[in-house]
N, C-alpha and C positions, 0 to 999 in steps of 0.2 A: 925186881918188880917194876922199878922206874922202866928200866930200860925196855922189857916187855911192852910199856904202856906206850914208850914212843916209838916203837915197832907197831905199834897195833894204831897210830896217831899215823904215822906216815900213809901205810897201807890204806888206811882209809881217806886220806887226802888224793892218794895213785888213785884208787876207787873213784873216787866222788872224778876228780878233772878227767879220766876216761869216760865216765859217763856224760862228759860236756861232748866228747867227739862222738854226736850217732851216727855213724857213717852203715851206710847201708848200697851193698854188702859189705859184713863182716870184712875188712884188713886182715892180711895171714900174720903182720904187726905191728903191732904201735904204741909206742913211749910216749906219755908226756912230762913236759919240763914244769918249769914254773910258771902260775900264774901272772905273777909281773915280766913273764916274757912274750908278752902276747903282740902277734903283729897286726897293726892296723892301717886298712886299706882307705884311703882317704883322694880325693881331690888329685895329689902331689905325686902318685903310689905309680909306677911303671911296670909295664910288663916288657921283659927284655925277654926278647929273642930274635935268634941269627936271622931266622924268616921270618919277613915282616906281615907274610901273609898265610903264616901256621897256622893251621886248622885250628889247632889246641892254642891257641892266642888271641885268635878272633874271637872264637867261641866262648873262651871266659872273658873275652871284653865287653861281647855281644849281652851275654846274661847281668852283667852288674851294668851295663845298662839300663837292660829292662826292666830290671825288678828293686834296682837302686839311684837310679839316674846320676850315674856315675859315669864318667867315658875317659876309661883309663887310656896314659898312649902307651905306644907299642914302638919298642926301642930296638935297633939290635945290639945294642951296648950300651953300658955306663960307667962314666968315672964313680957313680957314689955304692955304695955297698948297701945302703941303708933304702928304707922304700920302697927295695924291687921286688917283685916277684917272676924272677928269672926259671925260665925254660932251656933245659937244654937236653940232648941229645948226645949219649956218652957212646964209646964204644966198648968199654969195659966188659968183661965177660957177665952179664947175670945169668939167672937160673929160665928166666924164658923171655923170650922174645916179647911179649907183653907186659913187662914186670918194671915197674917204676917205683920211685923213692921220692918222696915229699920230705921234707925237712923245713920247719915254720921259726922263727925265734921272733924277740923284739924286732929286729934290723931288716929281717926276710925270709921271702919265703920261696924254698927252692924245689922246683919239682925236673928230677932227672929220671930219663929213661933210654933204653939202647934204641927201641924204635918210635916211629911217629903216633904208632895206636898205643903203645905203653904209655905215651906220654899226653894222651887225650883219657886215660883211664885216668891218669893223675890229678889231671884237672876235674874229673867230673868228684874226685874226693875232697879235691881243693873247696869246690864248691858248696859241698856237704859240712864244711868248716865256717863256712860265711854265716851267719846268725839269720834266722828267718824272716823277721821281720824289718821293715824298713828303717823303722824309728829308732832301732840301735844301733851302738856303736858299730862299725865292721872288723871287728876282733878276729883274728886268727891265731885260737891256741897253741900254743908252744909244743912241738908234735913231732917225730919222727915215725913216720911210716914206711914199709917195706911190702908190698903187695903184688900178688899176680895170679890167675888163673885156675882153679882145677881145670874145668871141663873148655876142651877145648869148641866146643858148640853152644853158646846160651841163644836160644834162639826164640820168639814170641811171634805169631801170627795173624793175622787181618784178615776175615775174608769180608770183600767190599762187593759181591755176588747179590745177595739175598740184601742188604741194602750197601747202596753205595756211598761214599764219604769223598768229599773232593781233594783234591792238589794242598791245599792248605792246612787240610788237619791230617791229612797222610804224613806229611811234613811232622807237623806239631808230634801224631803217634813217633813219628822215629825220633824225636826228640826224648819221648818219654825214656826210649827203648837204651838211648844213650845215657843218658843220667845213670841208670843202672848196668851199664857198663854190658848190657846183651852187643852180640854182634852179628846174629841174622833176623832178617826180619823178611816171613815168609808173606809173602803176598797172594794171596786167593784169588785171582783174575777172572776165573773163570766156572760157571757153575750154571747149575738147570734151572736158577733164576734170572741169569742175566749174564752177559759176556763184556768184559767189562774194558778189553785190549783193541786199540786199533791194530787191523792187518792188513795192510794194503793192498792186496792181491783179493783179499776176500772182504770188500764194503761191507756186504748184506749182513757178516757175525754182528756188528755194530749199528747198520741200519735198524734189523729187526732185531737181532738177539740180545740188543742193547738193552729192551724194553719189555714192561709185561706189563699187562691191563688190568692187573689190583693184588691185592694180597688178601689173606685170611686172616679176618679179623680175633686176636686172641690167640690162647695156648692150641696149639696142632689139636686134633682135625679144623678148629677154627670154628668159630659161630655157625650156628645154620647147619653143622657138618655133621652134629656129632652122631646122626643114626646112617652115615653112609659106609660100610663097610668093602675092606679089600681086604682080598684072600690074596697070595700069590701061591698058587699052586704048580706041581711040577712042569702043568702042561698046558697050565690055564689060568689068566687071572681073572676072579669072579668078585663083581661088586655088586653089593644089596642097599639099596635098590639097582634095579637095572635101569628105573629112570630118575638115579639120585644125580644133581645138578649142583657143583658143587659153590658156595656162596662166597665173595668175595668184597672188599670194598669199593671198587672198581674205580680206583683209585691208580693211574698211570703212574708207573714206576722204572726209574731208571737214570744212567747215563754211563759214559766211558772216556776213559784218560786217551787223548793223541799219542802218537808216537813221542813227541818234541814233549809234552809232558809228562810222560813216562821216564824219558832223557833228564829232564828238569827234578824228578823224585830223586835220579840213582844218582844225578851229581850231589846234592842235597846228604845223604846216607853216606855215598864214600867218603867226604868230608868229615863225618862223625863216626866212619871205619866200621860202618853196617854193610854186609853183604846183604842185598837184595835175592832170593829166591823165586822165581816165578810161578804161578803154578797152572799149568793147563790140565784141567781135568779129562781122562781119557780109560780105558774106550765106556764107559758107563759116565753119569751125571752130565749130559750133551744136550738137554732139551733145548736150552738155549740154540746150540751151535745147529742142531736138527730142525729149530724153525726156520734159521735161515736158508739151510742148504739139506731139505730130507730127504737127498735123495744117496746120504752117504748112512742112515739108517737100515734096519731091517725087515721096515717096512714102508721104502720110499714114494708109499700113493697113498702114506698118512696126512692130514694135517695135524703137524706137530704144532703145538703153542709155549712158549716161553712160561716155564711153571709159574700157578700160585700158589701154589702151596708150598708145606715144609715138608721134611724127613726124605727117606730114598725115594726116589721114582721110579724106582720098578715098576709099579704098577703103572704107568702109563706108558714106558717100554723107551727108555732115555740111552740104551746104547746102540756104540755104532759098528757096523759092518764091519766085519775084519778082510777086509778086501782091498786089491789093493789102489784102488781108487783113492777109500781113504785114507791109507797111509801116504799116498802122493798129496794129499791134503794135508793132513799133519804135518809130514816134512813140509809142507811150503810155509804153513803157521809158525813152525817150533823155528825154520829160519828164520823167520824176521825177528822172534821174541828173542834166540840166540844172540844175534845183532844188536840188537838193544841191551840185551845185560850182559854185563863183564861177567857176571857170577858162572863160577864152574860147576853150578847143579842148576839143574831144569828137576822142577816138580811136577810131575808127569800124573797123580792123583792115583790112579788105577784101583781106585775102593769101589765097594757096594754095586757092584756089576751082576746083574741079576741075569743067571745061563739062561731063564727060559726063554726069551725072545730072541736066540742064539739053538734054541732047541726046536723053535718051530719055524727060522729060517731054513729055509730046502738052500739056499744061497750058503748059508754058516756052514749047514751039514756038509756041501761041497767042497767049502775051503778048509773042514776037516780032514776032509776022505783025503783032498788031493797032498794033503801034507801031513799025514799019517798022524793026525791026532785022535787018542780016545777018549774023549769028554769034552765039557763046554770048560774045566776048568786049564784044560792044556790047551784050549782056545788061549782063554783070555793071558796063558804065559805066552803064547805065542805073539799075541799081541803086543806083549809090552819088550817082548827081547826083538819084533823088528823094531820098536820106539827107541830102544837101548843103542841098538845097532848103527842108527841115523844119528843119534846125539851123539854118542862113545867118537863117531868119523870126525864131526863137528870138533873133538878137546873137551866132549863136557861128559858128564857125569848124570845119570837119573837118582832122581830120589820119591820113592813111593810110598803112599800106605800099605799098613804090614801086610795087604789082600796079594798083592804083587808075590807072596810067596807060595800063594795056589796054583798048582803045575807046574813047577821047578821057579826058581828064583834066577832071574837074570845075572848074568854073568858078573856084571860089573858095580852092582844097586846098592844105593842105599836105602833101608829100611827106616822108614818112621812110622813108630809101634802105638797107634791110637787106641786097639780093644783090649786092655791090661798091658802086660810085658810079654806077651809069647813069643810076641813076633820079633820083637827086641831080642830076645834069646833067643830065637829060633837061627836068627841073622847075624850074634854072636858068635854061635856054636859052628857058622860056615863060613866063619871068620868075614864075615860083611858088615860094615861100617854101622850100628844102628841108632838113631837118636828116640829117644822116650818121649812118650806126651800121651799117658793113657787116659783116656778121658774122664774116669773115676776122681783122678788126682787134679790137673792139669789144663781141662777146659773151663775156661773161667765166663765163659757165656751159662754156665750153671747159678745156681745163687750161689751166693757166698756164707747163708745164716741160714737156718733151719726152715724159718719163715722169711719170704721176702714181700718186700711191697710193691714189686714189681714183677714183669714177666719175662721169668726166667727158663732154661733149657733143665728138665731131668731132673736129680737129685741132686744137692748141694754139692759142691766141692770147697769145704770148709779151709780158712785161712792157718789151721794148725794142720790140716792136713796136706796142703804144698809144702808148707814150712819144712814138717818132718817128713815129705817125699826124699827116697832113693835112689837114684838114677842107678845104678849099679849094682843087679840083683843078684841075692847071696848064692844061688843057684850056676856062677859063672864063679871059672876058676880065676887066678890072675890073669892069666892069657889070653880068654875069651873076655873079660871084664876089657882090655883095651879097645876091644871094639865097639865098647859104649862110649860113642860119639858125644856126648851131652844129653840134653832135655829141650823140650821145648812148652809155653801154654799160646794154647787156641783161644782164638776168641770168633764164635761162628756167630753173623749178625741176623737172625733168625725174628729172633724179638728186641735188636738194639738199631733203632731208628737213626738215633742222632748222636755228635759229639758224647756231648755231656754223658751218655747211658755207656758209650765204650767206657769212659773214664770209670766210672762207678764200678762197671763190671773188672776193669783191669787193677783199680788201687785199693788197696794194698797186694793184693796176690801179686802181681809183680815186685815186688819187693821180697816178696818171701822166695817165691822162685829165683831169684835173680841172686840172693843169698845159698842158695843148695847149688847153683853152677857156680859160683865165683868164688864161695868163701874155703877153707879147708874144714872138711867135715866135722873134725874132731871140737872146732869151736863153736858150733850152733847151737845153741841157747836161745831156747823160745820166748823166755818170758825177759831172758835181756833184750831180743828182737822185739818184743812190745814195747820195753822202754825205747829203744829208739825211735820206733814208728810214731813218737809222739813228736818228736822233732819233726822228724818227716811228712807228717798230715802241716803243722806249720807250716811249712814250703807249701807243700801244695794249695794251701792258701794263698799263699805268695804267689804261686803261678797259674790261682785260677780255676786249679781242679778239683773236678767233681767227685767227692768221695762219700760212702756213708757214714754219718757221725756214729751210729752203734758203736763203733770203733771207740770213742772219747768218752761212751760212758763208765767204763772199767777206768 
């Protein structure tokens, strides 16, 4: 019976000092030692490694900086054993190329890994170990961990379109994106709100398409809207009234990143081992790009205006010619953005492309007839497989929404499956790369509580239900399940004005999503992921962020 009891005494001390480490995402492992082995970071405390200017060195020098006014040096060597928190870079065989090993005691604390981003994943745990608030000790538990990847895509999205965010908290967002150990961060550039890329060849996308003369006040249709109706019907859009005017705040909105700070974001990201994605939206969601230049439209003696409103724009007729004027256009765009990003996928959009202003160009019908196509929806593959064809020349790769598989799916695509999972399986099943981000689950521009106190997108997408999101539907064998790419959550700025509202809208969901890509399935535990998140709302104290307390009343 004794002996039971101090089996049932240990186990519960293992218990209690793991629930000291909340590290989030879940470790695939982690031991702790003794409490009297704790290492602490102080004044004296070195960070040793061979490169004096690692990424993963700076960057944990950089945060205990900030958030403890601490300014550790950075060694690439020491005679003392004791004090360091050495970094290195092994070659040893591990299990994946991202996959690192922290090791903590009284003396030190060691994070090894085979490569440069295993060992900035390392750090971002290390960090996760430092105590949240200022006023204490900087104890680092006694700890052995082993960790590395499921999925190999954790990816989170920005669109800075519908409002835009500067250089500074784009920065700060991939900051977020790194702590949670994601590693793309999809960029929305471009949209029927605003176009948001310098292209040097074409001023006028930035001149005018930079800009739009107010927004709609409130949840979609917007104040003042709510008795204007749109039909879009097969052959005709019909709106009630005919002389409805639609009300805005008239309130000038806008701006767009240079080139040189476009450059200035993706050094920033590689640094912290985030692929940049780009996204040009094409051949639908163009109003922007059609104020500047309508005469690459389907009805070029439109004036087109830079949208104020939200949702699709079909009804005011946002796509463009599939002719090849504008694809000499696109290619000269998709060059320069290629140029600029190292990243080997271009987001090329290809959603909500509405055939009928494709149905009532005599122009569209032409470039049907001349190129044997039967419908507007084998237009718009045709459209995206010359887009495919020009990037594939370029070493890059497209990546679309799951619409891209309406009239054969491009050769080479990868699928990103926004209306449920179809298109995710649709794209598995043709053995094509797919990544998830259904919007039910995953778009976190939704509320996150049944009731919110703000203005949100749609119906909620609840924090237990990211948590227990699947990327890997049962419906796919083992074979077709490899081509589930990862997951990704959206965040579309519709009704998020400023910093503080991303924040709110992204935390905790990022955390829970960030837990379903990284962690192994089998250890996911919701209501032990609350206990952590209790640690982790701390921090984010510490760092500033905007979260809602609902969260701290349970």
């Amino acid at each position: 019976m004794r002996s039971i009891f101090l089996i049932a005494i240990v186990c519960l001390c293992v218990k209690l000092s793991a629930q000291e480490t909340s590290i989030i995402p879940q470790p695939v492992s982690i031991k702790t030692g003794k409490n009297t082995e704790k290492f602490i970071i102080d004044q004296n405390t070195e960070i040793i490694s061979n490169d004096s200017l690692s990424n993963s060195a700076l960057f944990l020098q950089n945060y205990i900086q900030q958030y403890y006014n601490i300014k550790l040096r950075i060694n690439p060597y020491s005679n003392s054993k004791k004090n360091i928190i050495k970094l290195e870079i092994i070659s040893r065989l591990l299990k994946n190329l991202n996959e690192y090993e922290l090791i903590s005691n009284n003396n030190q604390t060691i994070v090894y890994a085979c490569s440069e981003n295993g060992l900035f994943y390392g750090i971002q745990t290390l960090i996760q170990l430092i105590p949240e608030t200022k006023s204490q000790l900087l104890q680092i538990p006694a700890v052995e961990i082993t960790d590395y990847p499921r999925f190999g895509y954790r990816g989170m999205h920005l669109d800075v379109s519908r409002h835009f965010f500067d250089v500074t908290f784009v920065k700060q967002y991939i900051d977020y994106l790194a702590l949670h150990k994601m590693n793309y961060f999809h960029w929305h550039l471009t949209d029927d709100h605003g176009w948001r890329i310098e292209i040097k060849k074409y001023p006028k996308l930035t001149e005018v398409g930079a800009w739009r003369n107010g927004s709609i006040i409130g949840l979609w249709p917007g104040k003042g809207n709510e008795n204007i109706k749109y039909q879009v019907l097969p052959t005709e859009v019909k709106i009630t009234p005919k002389d409805g005017v639609l009300q805005t705040d008239g309130i000038k909105h806008g701006g767009y990143y240079t080139q040189e700070q476009i450059k200035e974001v993706i050094d920033y990201a590689t640094k912290r081992y985030i692929t940049i994605i780009p996204e040009i939206e094409m051949p639908a969601h163009s109003m922007a790009l059609l104020a500047a230049y309508p005469e690459l439209g389907t009805e070029p003696n439109k004036k087109y205006e830079v949208a104020q409103t939200w949702g699709m724009m079909n009804k005011y007729n946002n796509v463009l010619q599939a002719s090849d004027t504008t694809f000499k256009f696109l290619e000269n765009i998709l060059t320069e953005v290629m140029d600029l990003f190292p990243s080997p996928y271009i987001h090329i959009g290809g959603d909500e492309a509405s055939k009928i202003w494709w149905k009532k160009s005599d122009v569209s019908q032409e470039i049907m007839k001349a190129n044997g196509l039967k419908n507007e929806s084998e237009l718009q593959s045709y459209f995206i497989r010359r887009m495919e064809k020009f990037v594939n020349s370029k070493g890059k790769t497209i990546i679309g929404w799951n619409e891209i598989l309406q009239g054969g799916l491009a050769p080479n695509a990868v699928v990103m499956s926004w209306q449920g999972e179809k298109g995710g399986i649709a794209a598995a099943k043709q053995n094509h790369k797919a990544i998830m981000t259904p919007e039910n689950k995953l778009y976190f521009n939704h509320g996150q509580f049944l009731k919110e106190d703000s203005l949100t997108a749609s119906t909620p997408s609840l924090l237990t239900d990211v948590y227990n999101y699947e990327p890997i539907p049962l419906e796919l064998n083992a074979e077709q399940a490899k081509y589930i790419w990862g997951a990704q959550g959206c965040l579309w700025s519709e009704y998020i004005t400023n910093p503080a509202k991303v924040q709110y809208q992204l935390f905790p969901r990022l955390d829970a999503l960030s837990e379903v890509l990284w962690s192994p399935k089998e250890k996911r535990n919701y209501p032990d992921f609350q206990k952590r998140l209790k640690a982790q709302f701390k921090r984010y104290d510490l760092m500033g962020i905007t979260y809602s307390k609902k969260y701290l009343e349970n």
